[in-house]
N, C-alpha and C positions, 0 to 999 in steps of 0.2 A: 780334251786333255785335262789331266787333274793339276789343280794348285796347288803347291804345296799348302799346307797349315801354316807354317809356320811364315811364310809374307802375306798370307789373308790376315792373321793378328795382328802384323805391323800395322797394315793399310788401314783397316777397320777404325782404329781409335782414333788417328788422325783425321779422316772425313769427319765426323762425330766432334771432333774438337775445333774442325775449323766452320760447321754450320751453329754449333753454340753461339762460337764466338762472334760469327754474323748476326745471330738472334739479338746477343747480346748489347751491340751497338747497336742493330737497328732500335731494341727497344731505350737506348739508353739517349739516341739520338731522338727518339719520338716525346720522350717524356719531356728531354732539354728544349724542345718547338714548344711541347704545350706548355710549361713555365712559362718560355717565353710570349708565348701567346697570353696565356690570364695574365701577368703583371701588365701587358701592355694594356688589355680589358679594362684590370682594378685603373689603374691611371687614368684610363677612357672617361669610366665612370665616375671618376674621384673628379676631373678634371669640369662634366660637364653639371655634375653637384655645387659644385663651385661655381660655374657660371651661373646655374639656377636660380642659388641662394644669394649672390651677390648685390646690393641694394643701390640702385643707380642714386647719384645727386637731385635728379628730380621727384626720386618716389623718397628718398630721405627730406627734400625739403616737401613735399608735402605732407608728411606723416607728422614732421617736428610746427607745421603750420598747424595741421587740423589739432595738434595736439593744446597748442597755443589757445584754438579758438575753445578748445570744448574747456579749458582750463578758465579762461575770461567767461563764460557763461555759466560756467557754475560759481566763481567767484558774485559777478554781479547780482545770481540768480542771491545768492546766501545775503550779500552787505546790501544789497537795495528794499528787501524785504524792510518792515517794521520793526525797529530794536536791533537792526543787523548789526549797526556799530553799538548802540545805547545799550545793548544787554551783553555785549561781549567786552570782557575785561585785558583783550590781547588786543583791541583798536580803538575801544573808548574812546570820545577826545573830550579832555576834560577841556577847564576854562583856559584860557589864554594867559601865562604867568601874569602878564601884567594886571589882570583884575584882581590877584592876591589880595591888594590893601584895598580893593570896592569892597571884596568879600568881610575884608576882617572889619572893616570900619559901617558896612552894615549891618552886621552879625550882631554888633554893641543894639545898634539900636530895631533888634528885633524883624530885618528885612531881608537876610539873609538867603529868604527860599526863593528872590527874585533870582538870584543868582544861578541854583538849582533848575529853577527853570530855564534861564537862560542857557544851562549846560545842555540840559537834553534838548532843547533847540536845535544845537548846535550837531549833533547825533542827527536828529532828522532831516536837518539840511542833507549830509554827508547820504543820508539814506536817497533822499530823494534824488542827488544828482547820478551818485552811482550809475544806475541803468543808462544816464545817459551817455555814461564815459566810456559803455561798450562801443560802441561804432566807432570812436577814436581808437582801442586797441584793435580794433579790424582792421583799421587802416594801419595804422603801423603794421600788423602781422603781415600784410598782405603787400607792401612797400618791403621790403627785407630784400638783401640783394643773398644770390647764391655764399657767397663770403660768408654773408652774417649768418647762415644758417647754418652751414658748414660748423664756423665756431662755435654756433651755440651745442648743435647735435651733439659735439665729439667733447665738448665743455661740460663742469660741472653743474648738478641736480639745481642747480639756480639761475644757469645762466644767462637763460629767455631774460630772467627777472633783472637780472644785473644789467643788462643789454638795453631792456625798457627803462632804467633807473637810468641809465649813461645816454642816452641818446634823444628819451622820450621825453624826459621829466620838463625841461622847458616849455616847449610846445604843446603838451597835454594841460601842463598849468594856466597856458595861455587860453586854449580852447574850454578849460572847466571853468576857468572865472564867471564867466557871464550865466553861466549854466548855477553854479553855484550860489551866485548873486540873487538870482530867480528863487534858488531853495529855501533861501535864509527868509527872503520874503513868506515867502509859501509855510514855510515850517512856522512864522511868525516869531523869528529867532532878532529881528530886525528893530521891530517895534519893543520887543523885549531889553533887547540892549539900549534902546533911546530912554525905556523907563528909569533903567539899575540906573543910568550915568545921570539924568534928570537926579534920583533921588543923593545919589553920590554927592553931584557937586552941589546941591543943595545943602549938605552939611558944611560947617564952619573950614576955613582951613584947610582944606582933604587936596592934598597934595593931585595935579594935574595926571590923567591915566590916558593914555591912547591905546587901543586896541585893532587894528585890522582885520575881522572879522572872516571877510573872504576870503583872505591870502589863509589865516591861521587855517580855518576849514580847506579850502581846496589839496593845503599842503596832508594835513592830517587822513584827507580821505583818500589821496593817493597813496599814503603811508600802508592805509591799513588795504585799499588793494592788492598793492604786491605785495604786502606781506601774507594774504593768501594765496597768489598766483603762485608763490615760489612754492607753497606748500600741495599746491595744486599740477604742482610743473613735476615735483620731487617723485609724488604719486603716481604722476602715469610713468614716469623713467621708471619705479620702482615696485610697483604695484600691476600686476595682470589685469585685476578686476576692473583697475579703471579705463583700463583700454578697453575701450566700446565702441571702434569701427576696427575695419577688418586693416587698414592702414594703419592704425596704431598698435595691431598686435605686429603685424608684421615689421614696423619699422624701430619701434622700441622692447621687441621679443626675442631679437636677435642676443 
């Protein structure tokens, strides 16, 4: 039987428009899954990037320890040397005010360079106890509670230092005395000061001087350690180079 022409035109465009239009959302429904699908990926992967790089409290405190220790070993390494305080004009320790008027009142009579001596003495003492004042900041680095490291890590480029200045300076003073007492000997800084004051009060008149010796040194040589620790502490926060274990790039390269 023949079809007419004219209902095979009708039929024809409508089959034709309603298989587009199936194409059309199936393709429109395939692309809205795989969107779906990568965003939930990129999150996957965002999410486990995150977890990766995340730095736990125990690998932050040891990274802010080891940083601590490598910072006290180049400190001590520098001021314990020969001249570490005597030829550095940022830790010097010069005389003790109160020998002001030994100096000026032996100056008059030509004895002045005891004094001179007596200073750099006092340098060599500081040198000499140095190295022994590392294994005290070991033990404080190493006595730190989670707390205190916490505040120092996420604290400013000094804060180890501040931390040892607030907590330590007592107790360090107590343990460096004796040590120190030792150096003043050793350095011959001891004998030296028995002569200036011999020659002192041997002059007329010369009004009475007291001096503390060891306390003046043990204070001044603490002074000028953490005044390089902090610059040593600032460095590895701040500096690539001087992170030189694989824990200090990672826990201060973040």
């Amino acid at each position: 039987m023949l079809i007419p022409v004219e209902r095979t035109r009708n039929r024809r465009p409508t089959h034709i428009l309603t298989v587009l239009a199936a194409v059309a959302l199936l393709a429109f429904s395939s692309e809205a899954l795989y969107a779906g699908w990568l965003d939930k990926l990129k999150e996957k992967i965002t999410t486990e990037n995150v977890k990766e790089q995340a730095l736990g409290s125990d690998e932050v405190g040891n990274g802010l320890k080891e940083a601590l220790r490598v910072g006290t070993e180049t400190v001590v390494g520098n001021l314990g040397a020969t001249d570490g305080f005597n030829l550095d004009p940022a830790i010097h320790i010069p005389l003790p005010g109160q020998l002001d008027k030994v100096r000026s009142l032996l100056g008059k009579v030509g004895m002045d360079g005891m004094l001179s001596d007596l200073e750099t003495g006092l340098n060599r003492a500081a040198e000499i106890a140095t190295p022994k004042a590392k294994r005290l900041f070991v033990t404080a680095i190493n006595d730190m509670t989670l707390d205190d490291v916490m505040a120092i890590y996420n604290g400013p480029d000094d804060s180890a230092t501040q931390y040892f200045k607030s907590k330590m300076s007592a107790p360090l003073a107590l343990e460096m005395a004796p040590v120190v007492d030792e150096s003043l000997a050793d350095a011959g800084a001891v004998k030296m000061y028995d002569n200036v004051m011999n020659k002192y009060e041997a002059i007329p008149f010369a009004p009475k001087v007291e001096a503390d010796l060891s306390e003046y040194v043990v204070q001044k040589g603490m002074d000028g350690i953490f005044h390089y620790l902090a610059i040593e502490e600032a460095a590895i926060r701040q500096n690539p180079a001087k992170r030189t274990t694989d824990i200090l790039k990672r826990v201060f390269g973040k």
